[in-house]
MARMARTI-309939 format. One record per residue (C-alpha): residue number from 0; residue in one letter; x, y, z. Coordinates in nm, 2 decimals, always signed. Each point is the difference from the previous one (the first is absolute). Example, Ala and Ser with C-alpha at 12.3 -4.5 7.8 and 13.67 -1.06 7.14 Angstrom:
// residues 2
  torro  lumgu       x       y       z
      0      A   +1.23   -0.45   +0.78
      1      S   +0.14   +0.34   -0.07
END
This chain:
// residues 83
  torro  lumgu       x       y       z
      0      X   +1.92   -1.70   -2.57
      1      X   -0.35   +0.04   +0.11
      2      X   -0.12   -0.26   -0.26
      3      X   +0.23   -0.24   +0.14
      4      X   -0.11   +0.06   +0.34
      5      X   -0.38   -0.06   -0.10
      6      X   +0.08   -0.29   -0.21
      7      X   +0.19   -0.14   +0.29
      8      X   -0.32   +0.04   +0.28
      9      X   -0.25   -0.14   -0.24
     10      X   +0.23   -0.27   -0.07
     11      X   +0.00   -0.09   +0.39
     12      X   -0.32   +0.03   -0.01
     13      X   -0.03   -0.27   -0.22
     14      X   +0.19   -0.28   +0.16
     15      X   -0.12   +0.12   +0.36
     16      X   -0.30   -0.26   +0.01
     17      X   -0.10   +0.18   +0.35
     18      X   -0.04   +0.37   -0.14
     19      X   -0.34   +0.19   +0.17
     20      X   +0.00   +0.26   -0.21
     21      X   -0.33   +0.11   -0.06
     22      X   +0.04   +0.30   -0.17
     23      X   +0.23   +0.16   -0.19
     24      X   -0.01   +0.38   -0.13
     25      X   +0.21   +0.06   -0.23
     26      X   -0.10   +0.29   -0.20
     27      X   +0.17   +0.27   -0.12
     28      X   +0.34   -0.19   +0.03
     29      X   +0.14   +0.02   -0.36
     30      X   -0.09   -0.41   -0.03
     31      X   +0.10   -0.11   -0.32
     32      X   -0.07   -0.26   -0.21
     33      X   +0.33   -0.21   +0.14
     34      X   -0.10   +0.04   +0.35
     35      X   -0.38   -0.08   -0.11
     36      X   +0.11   -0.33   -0.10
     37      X   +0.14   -0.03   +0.33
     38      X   -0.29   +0.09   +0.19
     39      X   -0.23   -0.25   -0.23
     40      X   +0.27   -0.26   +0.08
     41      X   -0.03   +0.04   +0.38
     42      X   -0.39   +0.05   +0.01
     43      X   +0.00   -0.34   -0.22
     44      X   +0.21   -0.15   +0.22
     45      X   -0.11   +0.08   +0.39
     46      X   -0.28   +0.23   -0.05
     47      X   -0.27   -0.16   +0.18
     48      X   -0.01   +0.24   +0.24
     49      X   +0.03   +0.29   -0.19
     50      X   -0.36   +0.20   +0.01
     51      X   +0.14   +0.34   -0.20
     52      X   +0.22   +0.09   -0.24
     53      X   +0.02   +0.38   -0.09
     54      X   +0.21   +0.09   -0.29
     55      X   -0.16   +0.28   -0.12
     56      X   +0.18   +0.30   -0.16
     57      X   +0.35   -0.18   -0.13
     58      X   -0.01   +0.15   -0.36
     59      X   +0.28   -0.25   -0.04
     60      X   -0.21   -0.29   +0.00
     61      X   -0.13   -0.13   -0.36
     62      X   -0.28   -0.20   -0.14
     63      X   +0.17   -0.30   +0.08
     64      X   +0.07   +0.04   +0.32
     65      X   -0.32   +0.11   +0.03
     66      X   -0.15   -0.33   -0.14
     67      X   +0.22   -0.26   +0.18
     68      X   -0.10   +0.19   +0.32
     69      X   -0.36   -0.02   -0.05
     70      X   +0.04   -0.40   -0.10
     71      X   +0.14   -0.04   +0.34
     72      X   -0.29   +0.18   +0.16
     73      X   -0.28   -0.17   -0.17
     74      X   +0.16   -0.36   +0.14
     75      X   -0.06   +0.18   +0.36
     76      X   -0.35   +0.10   +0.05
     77      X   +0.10   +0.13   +0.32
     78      X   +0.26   +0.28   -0.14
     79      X   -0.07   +0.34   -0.05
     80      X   +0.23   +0.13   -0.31
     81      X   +0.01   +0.35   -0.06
     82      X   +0.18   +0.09   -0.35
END
């Protein structure tokens, strides 16, 4: 149920074209590579404002993952990723 509830934020996140988030910490939160695909999605979408992205220390989170989230952060010079 948690997933879904993740899922569900980052997904507002990414059709709320006014978010402000500029940093998000989410490490040590059992992030997997579902909701990882999530968060790329939303940082893609309407993450111009985002300055940080934590996710250190979610075992759950594979190579993948790992690799789509750092594509995302190399097309934003401005974010801070933190795998």
């Amino acid at each position: 149920m948690l997933y879904f509830g993740r899922c569900a934020i980052f997904s507002a996140l990414c059709i709320n074209t006014d978010s402000r988030i500029a940093s998000w910490d989410l490490s040590d939160q059992g992030i997997d590579a579902k909701a990882a695909k999530a968060i790329a999605a939303s940082v893609a979408a309407n993450g111009a404002a985002l300055k940080a992205l934590d996710l250190r220390h979610n075992s759950t989170l594979d190579d993948k993952a790992k690799t789509a989230l750092r594509e995302i952060a190399e097309g934003r010079p401005g974010l801070k990723l933190r795998i």
